[in-house]
Kinemage of the C-alpha trace (Angstrom):
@kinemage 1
@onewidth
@group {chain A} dominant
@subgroup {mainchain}
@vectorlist {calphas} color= white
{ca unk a 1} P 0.000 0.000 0.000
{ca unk a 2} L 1.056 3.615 -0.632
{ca unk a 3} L 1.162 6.285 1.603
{ca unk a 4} L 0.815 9.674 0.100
{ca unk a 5} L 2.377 12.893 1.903
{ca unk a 6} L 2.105 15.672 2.007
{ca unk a 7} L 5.744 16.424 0.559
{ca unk a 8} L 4.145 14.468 -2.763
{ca unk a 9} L 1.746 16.791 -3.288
{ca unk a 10} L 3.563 20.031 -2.482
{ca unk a 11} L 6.248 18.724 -4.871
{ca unk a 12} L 3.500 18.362 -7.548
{ca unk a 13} L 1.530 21.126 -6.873
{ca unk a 14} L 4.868 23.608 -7.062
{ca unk a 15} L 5.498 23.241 -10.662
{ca unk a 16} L 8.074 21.090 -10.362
{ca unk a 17} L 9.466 20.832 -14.340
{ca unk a 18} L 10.182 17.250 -15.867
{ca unk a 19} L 7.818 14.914 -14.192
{ca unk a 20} L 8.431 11.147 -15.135
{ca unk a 21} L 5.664 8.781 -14.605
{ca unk a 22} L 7.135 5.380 -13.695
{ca unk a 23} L 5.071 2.099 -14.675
{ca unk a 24} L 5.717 -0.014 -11.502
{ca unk a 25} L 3.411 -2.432 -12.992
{ca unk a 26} L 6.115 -2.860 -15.768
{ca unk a 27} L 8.541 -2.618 -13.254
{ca unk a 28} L 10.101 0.254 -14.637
{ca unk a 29} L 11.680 1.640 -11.500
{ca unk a 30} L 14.442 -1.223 -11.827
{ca unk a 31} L 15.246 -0.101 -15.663
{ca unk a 32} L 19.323 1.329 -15.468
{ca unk a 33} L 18.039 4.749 -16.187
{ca unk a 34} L 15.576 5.053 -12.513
{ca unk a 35} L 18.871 2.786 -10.798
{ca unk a 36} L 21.599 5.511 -11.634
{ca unk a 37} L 19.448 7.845 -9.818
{ca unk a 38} L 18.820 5.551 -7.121
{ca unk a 39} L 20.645 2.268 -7.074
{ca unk a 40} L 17.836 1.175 -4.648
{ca unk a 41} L 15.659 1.430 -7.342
{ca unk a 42} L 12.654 3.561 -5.374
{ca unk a 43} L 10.657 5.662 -5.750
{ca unk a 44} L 10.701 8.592 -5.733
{ca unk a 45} L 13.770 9.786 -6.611
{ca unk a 46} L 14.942 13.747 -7.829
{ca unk a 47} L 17.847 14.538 -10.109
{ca unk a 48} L 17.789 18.184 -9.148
{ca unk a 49} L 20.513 20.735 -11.651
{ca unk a 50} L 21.917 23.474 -10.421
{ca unk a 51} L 23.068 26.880 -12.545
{ca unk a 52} L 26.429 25.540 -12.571
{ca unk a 53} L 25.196 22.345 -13.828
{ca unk a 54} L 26.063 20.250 -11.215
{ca unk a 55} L 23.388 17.561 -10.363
{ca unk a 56} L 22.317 16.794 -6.745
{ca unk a 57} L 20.068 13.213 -6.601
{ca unk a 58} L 17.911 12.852 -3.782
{ca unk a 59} L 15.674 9.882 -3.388
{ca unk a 60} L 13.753 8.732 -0.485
């Protein structure tokens, strides 16, 4: 079961830009491109770019 929190919806409510929707039924989350971000491979997880164009990833 998922718990939704309030940090989901303030994250989608802000405007965040680039929104993937991952396909957990197709078990998408464990394709290379979701486990660079998060070796884990969970969800979610935020590649976030700076100005300088250095990348912070943050997943929970």
């Amino acid at each position: 079961m998922a718990v939704k929190t309030k940090t989901d919806i303030t994250l989608y409510t802000a405007g965040t830009p680039v929104v993937h929707p991952t396909k957990m039924i197709d078990n998408e989350q464990k394709e290379s491109w979701v486990l660079e971000i998060n070796p884990n491979g969970l969800i979610p997880a935020i590649t976030d770019t700076f100005t300088n164009g250095r990348e912070t990833r943050v997943s929970h």
